[in-house]
C-alpha positions as semicolon CSV with decimal commas, in nm:
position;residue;x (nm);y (nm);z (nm)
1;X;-0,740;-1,439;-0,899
2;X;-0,404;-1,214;-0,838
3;X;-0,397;-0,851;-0,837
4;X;-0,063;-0,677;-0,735
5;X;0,209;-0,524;-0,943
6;X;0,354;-0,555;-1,295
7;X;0,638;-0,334;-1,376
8;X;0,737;-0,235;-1,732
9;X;0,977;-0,026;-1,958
10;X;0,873;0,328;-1,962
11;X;0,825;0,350;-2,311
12;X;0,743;0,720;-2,517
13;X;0,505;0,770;-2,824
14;X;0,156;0,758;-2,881
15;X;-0,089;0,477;-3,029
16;X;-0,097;0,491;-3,432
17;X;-0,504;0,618;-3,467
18;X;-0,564;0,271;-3,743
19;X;-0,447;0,072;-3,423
20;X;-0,643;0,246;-3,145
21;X;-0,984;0,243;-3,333
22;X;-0,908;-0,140;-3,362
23;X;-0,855;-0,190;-2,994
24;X;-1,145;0,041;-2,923
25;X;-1,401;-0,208;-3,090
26;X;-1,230;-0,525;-3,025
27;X;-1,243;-0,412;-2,650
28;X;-1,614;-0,311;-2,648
29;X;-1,676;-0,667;-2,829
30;X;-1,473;-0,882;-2,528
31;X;-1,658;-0,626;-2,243
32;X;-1,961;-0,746;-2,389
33;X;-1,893;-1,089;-2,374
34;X;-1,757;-1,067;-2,053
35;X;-2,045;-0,891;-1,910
36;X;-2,255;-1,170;-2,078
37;X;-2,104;-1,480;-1,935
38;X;-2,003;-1,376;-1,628
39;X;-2,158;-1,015;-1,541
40;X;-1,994;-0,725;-1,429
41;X;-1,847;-0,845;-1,110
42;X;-1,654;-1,081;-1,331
43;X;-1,547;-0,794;-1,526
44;X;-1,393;-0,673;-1,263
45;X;-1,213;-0,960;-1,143
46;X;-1,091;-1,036;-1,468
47;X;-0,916;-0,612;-1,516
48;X;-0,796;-0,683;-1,148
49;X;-0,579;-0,978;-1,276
50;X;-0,238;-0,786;-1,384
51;X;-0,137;-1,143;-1,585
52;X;-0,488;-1,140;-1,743
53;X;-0,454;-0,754;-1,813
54;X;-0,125;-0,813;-1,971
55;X;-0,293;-1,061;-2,203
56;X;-0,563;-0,840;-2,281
57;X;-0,313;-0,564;-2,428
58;X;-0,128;-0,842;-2,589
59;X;-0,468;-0,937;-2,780
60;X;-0,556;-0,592;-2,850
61;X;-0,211;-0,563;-3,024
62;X;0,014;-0,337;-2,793
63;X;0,357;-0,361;-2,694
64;X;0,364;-0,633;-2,479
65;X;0,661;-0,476;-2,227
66;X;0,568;-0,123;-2,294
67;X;0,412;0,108;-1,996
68;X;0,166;0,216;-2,268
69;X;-0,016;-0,102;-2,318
70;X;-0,152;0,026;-1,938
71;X;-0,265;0,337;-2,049
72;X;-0,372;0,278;-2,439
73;X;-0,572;-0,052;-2,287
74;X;-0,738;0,145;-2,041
75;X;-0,807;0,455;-2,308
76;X;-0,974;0,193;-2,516
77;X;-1,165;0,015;-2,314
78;X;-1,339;0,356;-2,181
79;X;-1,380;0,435;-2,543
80;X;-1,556;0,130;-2,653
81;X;-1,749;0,114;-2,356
82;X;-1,901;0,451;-2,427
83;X;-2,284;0,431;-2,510
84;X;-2,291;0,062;-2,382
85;X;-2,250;0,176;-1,988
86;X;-2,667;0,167;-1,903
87;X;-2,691;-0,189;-2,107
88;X;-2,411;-0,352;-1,891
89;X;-2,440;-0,159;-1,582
90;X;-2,028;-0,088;-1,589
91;X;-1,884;0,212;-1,599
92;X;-1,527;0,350;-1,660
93;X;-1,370;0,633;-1,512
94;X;-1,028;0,802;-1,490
95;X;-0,726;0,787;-1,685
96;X;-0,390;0,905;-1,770
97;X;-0,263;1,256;-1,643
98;X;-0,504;1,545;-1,566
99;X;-0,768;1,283;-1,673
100;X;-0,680;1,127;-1,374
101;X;-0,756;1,404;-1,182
102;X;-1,116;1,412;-1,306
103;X;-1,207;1,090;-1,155
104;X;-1,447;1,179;-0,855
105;X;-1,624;1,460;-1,093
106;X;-1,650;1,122;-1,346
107;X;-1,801;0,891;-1,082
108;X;-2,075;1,160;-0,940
109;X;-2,130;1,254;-1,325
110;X;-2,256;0,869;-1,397
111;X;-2,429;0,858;-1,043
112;X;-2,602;1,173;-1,173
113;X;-2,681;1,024;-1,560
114;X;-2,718;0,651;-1,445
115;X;-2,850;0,641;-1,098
116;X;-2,616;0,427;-0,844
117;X;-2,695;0,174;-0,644
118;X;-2,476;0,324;-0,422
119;X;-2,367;0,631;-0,267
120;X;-2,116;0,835;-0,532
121;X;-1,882;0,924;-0,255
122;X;-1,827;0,570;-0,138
123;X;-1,650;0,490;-0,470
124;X;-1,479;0,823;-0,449
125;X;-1,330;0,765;-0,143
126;X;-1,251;0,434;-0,293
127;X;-1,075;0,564;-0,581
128;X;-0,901;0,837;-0,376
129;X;-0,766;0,553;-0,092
130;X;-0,603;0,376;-0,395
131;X;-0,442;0,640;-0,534
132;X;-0,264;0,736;-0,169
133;X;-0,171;0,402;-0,068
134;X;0,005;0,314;-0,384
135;X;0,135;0,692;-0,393
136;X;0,186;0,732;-0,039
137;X;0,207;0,401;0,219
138;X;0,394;0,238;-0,040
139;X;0,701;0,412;-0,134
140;X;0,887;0,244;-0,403
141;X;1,041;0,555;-0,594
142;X;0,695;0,526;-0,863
143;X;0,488;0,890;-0,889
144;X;0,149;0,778;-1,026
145;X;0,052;0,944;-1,321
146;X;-0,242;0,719;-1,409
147;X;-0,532;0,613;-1,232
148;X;-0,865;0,433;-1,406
149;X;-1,154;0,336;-1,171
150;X;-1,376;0,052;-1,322
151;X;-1,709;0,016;-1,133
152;X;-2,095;-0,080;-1,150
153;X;-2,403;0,011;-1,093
154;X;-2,434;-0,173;-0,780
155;X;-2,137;-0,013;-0,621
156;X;-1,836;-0,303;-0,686
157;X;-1,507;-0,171;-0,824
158;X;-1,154;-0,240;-0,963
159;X;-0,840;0,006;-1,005
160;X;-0,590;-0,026;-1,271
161;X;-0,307;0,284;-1,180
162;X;0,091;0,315;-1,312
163;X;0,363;0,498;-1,129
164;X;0,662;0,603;-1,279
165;X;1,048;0,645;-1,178
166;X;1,209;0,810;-1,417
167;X;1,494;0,762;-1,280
168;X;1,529;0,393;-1,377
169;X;1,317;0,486;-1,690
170;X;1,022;0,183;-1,567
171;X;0,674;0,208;-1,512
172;X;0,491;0,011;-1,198
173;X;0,097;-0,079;-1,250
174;X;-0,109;-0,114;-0,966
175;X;-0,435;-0,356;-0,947
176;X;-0,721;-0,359;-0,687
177;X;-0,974;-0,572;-0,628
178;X;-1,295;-0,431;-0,405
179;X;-1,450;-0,682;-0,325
180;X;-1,112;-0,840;-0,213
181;X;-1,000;-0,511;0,027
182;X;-1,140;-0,598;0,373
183;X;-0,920;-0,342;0,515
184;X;-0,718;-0,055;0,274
185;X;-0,399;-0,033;0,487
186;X;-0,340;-0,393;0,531
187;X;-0,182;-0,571;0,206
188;X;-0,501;-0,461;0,030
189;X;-0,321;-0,647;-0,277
190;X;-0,407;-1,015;-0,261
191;X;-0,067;-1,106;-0,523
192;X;0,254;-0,929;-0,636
193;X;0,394;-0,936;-0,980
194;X;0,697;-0,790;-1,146
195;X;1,023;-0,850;-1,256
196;X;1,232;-0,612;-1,097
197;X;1,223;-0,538;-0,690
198;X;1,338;-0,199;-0,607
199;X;1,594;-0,208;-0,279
200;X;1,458;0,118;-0,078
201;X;1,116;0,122;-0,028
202;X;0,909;0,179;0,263
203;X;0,607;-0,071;0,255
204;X;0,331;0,051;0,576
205;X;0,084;-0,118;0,457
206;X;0,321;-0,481;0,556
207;X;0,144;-0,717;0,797
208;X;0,484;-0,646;0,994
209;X;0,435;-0,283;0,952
210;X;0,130;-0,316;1,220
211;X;0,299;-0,142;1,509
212;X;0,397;0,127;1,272
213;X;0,060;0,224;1,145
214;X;-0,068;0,239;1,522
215;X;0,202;0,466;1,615
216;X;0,134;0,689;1,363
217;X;-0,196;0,742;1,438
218;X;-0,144;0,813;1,760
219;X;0,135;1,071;1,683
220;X;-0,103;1,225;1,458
221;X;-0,356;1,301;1,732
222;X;-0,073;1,416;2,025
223;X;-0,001;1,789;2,044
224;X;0,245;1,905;1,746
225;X;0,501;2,099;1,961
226;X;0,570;1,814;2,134
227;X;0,594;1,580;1,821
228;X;0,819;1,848;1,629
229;X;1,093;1,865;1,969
230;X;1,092;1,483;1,979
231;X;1,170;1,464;1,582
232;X;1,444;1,739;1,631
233;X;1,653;1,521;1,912
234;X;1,647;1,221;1,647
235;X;1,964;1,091;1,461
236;X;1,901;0,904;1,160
237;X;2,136;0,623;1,162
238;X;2,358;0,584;0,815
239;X;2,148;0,202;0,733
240;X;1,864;0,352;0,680
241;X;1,725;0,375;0,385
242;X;1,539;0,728;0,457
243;X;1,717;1,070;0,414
244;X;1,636;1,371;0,619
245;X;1,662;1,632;0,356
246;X;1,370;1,445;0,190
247;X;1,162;1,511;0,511
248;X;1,171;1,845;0,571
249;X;1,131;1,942;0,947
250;X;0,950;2,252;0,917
251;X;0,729;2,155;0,739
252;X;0,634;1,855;1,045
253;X;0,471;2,079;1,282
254;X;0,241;2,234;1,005
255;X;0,132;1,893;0,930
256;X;0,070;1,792;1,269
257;X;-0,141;2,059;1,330
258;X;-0,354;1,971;1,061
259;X;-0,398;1,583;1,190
260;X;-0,434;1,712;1,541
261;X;-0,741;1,882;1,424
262;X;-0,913;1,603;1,320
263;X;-0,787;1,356;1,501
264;X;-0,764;1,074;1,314
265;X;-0,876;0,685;1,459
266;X;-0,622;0,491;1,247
267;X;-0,373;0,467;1,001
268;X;-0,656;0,493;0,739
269;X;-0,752;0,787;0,854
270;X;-0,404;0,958;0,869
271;X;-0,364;0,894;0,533
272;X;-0,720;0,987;0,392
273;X;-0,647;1,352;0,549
274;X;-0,622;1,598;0,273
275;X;-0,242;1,692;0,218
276;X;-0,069;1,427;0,358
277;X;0,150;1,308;0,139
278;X;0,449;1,092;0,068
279;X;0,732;1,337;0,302
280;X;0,484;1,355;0,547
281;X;0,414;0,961;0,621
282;X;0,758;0,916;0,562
283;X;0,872;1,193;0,888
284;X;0,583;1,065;1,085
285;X;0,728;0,669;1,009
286;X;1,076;0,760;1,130
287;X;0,971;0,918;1,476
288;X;0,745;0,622;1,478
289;X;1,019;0,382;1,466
290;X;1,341;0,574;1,642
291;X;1,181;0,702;1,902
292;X;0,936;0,455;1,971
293;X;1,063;0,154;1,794
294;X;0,806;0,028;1,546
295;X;1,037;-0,068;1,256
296;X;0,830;-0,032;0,930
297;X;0,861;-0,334;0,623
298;X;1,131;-0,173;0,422
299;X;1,089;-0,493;0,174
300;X;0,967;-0,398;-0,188
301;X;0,610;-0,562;-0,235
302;X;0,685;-0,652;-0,567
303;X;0,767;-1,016;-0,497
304;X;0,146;-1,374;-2,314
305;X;0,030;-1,407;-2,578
306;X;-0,012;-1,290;-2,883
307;X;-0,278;-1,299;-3,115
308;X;-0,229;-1,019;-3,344
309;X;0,149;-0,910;-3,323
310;X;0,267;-0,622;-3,138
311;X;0,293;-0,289;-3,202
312;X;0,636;-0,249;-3,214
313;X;0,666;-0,515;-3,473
314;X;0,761;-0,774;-3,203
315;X;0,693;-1,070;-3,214
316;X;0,606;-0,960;-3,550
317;X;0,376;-0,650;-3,650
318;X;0,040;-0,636;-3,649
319;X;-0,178;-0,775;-3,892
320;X;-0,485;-0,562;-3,962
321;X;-0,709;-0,813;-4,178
322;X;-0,675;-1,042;-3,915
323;X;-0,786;-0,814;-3,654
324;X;-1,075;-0,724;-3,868
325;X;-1,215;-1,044;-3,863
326;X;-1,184;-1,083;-3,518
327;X;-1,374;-0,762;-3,478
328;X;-1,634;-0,876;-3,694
329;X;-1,664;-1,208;-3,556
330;X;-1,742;-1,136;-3,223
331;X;-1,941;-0,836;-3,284
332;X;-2,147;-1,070;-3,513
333;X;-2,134;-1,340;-3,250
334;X;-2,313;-1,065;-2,969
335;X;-2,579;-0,971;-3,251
336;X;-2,662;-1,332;-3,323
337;X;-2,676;-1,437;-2,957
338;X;-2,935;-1,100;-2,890
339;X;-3,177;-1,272;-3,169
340;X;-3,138;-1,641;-2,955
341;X;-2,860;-1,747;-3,162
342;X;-2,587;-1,844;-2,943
343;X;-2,403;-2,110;-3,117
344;X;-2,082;-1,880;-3,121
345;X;-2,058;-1,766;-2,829
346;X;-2,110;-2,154;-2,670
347;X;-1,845;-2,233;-2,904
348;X;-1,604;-1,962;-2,712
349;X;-1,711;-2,169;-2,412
350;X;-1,633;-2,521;-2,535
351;X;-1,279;-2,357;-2,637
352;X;-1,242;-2,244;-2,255
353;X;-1,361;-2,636;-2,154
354;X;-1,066;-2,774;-2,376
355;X;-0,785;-2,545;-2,231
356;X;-0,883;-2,583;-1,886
357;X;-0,875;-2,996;-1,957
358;X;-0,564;-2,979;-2,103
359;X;-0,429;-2,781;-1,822
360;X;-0,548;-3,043;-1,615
């Protein structure tokens, strides 16, 4: 089960409405299933799986290299999942942009409406931690601009989020695992997937970047005068990969103060700190390791098919009586099995025996 990173051509335009509605109800139809056979937790596992995610847009029809099949996969599964969150206990939140944005109000609304086995600000903090670590301890030139938070009743979660550097015109998607995230700092992704590894990037949340992360926090909690007159004696060599004028040095001692205040325990902490953001981790990292010598990872982490075309006409365009009768097969394959008729859905299973034999 790999979740890690997928990056893809940052692609313009919008989802033709005949083609949306389509992956809207072939979407609820598969959550369904899912939910069936192997309950939300395998849900989960299954949206945390970037190659299985990439299959899933490639089934529901989108471009298979696009940075849209993220976002239109993710619209369209919260779509069709609408009215069926109390009957499978999963529930979507998030999105692209300002819907983004609206995530905490999203999970306290359905703690509110549903009633949580957990605690709503345990899976905000969740979502929040995500967001900065991709955003923030990993710096790899991608601004996130989406964010969807997938979680149940009983408190499990997964994160599917895309960055974008429009510089190099390619999106980066993000997957998380909860259940797999012992600790949120420390390689919280289990597997790393992509096809193009950018060469500065500042990676703190490396096993190697250990010594970093506890300098860090320990900076954060000494007195910010003092922090501010070390940073100004410091010469950044011309190797590295950081540049001062992205830091800003005025702006240290302000943040200081602010983590002096609160005095953070760890790494996690520093970054969970309202307002700490990408310049700030990035001036704390390079006092961290010139004047105390705890060198950072600077390595990028980054280390289909089709079933009813594509799109963009590729590998050929999509055919919409074909992806009717999906529709309507598995939508009458969930009615049938709710009346004790489950021949076709133990048929989707014998189909699953046969691959996994002949992958054998």
């Amino acid at each position: 089960m790999r979740t890690g990173y997928v990056d893809l051509p940052l692609h313009g335009g919008h989802c033709p409405p005949w083609l949306f509605q389509r992956m809207t109800k072939l979407g609820r139809s598969l959550l369904i299933i899912l939910t069936r056979e192997e309950g939300t937790s395998g849900v989960l596992e299954r949206l945390a799986d970037p190659f299985w995610f990439q299959a899933l847009g490639c089934l529901l029809g989108f471009d298979w290299h696009s940075s849209g099949l993220t976002t239109t996969v993710c619209g369209a599964l919260k779509e069709g999942l609408r009215g069926c969150e109390r009957e499978l206990g999963l529930f979507i939140a998030g999105g692209k942009g300002k819907t983004s944005r609206k995530t905490p109000q999203d999970i306290i609304t359905c703690a509110d409406k549903y009633g949580l086995a957990v605690h709503p600000d345990k899976l905000v903090y969740a979502s929040r931690m995500s967001a900065k670590v991709d955003n923030t301890a990993v710096q790899d030139g991608y601004q996130l601009y989406h964010h969807t938070f997938i979680f149940t009743g009983k408190g499990d979660w997964a994160v599917v989020q895309q960055g974008m550097n429009t510089g190099s015109r390619r999106a980066r998607r993000y997957h998380w695992l909860g259940s797999r995230v012992d600790d949120f700092v420390y390689e919280p992704q289990n597997a790393i997937c992509c096809d193009h590894q950018e060469k500065e990037v500042l990676n703190l949340v490396d096993r190697t970047s250990s010594n970093t992360r506890q300098t860090i926090a320990s900076l954060s909690c000494a007195k910010p005068g003092e922090i501010a007159k070390e940073y100004k004696k410091l010469v950044l060599p011309s190797r590295h990969s950081l540049d001062e004028r992205d830091i800003q040095p005025k702006n240290l001692e302000r943040i200081l103060i602010k983590t002096y205040e609160q005095q953070p325990a760890n790494f996690e902490g520093v970054l969970s700190i309202s307002g700490i953001g990408p310049k700030s981790i990035r001036a704390l990292s390079l006092i961290s390791e010139l004047a105390y010598g705890a060198r950072p990872s600077y390595d990028d982490p980054a280390k289909y098919s089709f079933a009813h075309g594509g799109k963009d006409g590729y590998p050929y365009p999509v055919d919409k009586n074909v992806y009717d009768q999906s529709i309507s097969i598995l939508e009458q394959a969930i009615k049938e099995a709710k009346l004790g008729r489950e021949e076709k859905l133990n048929a989707f299973k014998r189909l699953r025996f046969i691959e996994n034999s002949i992958n054998r």
